[in-house]
C-alpha positions as YAML, in Angstrom:
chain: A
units: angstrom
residues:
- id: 1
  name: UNK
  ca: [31.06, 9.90, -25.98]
- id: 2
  name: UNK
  ca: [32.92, 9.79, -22.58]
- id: 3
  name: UNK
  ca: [32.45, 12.37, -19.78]
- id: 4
  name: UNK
  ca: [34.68, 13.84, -17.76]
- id: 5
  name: UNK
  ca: [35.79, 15.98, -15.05]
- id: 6
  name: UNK
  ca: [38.15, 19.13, -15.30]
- id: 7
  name: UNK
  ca: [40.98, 20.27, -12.31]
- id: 8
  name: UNK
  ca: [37.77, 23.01, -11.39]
- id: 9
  name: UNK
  ca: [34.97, 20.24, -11.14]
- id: 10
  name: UNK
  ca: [33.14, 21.24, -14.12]
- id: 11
  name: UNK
  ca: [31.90, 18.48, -16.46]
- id: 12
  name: UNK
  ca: [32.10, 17.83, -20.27]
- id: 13
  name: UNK
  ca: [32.17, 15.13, -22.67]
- id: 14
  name: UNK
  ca: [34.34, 14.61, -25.69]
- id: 15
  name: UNK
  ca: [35.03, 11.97, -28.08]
- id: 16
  name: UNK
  ca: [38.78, 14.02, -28.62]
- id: 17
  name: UNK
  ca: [41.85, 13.95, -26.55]
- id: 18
  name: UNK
  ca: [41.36, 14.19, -23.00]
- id: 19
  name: UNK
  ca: [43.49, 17.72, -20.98]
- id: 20
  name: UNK
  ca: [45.71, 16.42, -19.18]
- id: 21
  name: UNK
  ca: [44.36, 16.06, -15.33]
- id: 22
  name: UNK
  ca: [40.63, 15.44, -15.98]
- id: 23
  name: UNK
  ca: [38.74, 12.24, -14.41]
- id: 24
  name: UNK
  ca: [36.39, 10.02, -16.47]
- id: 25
  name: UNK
  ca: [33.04, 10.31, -14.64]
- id: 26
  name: UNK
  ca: [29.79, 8.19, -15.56]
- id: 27
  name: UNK
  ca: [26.83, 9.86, -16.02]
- id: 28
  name: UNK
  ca: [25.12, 8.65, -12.63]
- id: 29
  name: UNK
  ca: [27.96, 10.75, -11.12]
- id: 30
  name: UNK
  ca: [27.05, 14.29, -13.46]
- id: 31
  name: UNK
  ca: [23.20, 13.74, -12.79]
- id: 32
  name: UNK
  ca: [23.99, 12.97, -8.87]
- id: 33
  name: UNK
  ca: [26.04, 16.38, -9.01]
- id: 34
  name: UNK
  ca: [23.33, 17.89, -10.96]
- id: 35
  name: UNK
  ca: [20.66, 16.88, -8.01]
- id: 36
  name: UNK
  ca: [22.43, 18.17, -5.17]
- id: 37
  name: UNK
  ca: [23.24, 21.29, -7.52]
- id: 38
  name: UNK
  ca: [19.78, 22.34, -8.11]
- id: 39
  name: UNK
  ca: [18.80, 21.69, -4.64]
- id: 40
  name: UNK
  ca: [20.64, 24.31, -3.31]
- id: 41
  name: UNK
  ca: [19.67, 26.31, -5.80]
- id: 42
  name: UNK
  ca: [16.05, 25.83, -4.59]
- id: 43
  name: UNK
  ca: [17.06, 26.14, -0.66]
- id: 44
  name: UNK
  ca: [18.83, 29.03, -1.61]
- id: 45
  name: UNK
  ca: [15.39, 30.66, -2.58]
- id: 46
  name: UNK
  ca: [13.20, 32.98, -0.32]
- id: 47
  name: UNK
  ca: [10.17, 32.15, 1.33]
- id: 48
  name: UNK
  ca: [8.13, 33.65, -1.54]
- id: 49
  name: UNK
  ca: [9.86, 32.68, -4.30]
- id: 50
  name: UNK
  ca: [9.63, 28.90, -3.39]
- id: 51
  name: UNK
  ca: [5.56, 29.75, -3.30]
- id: 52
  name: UNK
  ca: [5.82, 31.00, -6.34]
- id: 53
  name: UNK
  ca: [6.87, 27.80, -8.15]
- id: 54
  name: UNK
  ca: [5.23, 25.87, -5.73]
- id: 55
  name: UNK
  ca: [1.51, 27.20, -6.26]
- id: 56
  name: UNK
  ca: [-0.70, 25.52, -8.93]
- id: 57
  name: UNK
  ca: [-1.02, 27.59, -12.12]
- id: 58
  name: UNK
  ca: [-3.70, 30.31, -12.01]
- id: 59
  name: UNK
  ca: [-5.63, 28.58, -14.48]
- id: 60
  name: UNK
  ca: [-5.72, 25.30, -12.09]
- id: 61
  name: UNK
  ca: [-6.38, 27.73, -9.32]
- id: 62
  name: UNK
  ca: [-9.56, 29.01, -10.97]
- id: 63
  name: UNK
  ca: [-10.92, 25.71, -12.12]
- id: 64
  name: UNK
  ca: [-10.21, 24.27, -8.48]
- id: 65
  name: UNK
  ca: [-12.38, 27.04, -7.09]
- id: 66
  name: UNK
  ca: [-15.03, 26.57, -9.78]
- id: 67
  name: UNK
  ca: [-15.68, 22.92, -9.01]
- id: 68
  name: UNK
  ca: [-15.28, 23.79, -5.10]
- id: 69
  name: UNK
  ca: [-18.26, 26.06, -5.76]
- id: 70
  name: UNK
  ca: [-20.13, 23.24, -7.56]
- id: 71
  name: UNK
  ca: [-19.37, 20.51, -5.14]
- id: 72
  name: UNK
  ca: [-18.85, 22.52, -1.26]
- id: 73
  name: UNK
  ca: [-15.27, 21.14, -1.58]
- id: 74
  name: UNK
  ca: [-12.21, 22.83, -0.11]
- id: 75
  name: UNK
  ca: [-9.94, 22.03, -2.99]
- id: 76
  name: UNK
  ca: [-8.44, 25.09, -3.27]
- id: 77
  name: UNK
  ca: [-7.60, 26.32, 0.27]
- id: 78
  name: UNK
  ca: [-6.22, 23.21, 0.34]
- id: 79
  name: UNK
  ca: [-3.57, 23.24, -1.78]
- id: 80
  name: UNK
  ca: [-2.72, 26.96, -1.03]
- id: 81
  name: UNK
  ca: [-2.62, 26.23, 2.60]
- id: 82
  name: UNK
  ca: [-0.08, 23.04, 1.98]
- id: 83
  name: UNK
  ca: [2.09, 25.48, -0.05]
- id: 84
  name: UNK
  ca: [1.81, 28.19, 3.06]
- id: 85
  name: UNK
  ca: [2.64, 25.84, 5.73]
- id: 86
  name: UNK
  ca: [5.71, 23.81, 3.19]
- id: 87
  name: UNK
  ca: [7.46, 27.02, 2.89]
- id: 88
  name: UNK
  ca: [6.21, 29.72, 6.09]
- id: 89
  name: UNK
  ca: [6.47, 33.18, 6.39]
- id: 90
  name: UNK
  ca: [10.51, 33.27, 8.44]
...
């Protein structure tokens, strides 16, 4: 299959006739397009949102404060403070 580019930028791939207009592309170029795509996507994203998918998962949460209760550690407040100060409060 061979990938292309329409007159609008969007990609597809067919193994049919090509519309007239579109540009072969390789698939370096799509997932390059795809990067800076979701990127903005992400910077788009509020303060808290980013948090959101940038905290562990509860259920790592609680097992880092279990074994910081065993061991004195500060496993936890560590990672929540890298997520705090990677995206701050505006």
């Amino acid at each position: 299959m061979k990938h292309y580019k329409d007159l609008n930028g969007a990609f597809f791939g067919t193994e049919g006739e090509i519309p007239s207009g579109c540009t072969e592309v390789t698939i370096e170029e799509i997932n390059a397009s795809n990067l800076v795509t979701n990127e903005n996507m992400f910077n788009a994203l509020s303060y808290s949102e980013k948090r959101k998918l940038n905290y562990p998962s509860i259920q790592d949460q609680l097992d880092m404060q279990y074994w910081d209760s065993v061991n004195g550690t500060t496993t936890w407040a560590d990672a929540i403070a890298a997520v705090k100060t990677e995206h701050p409060k505006p």
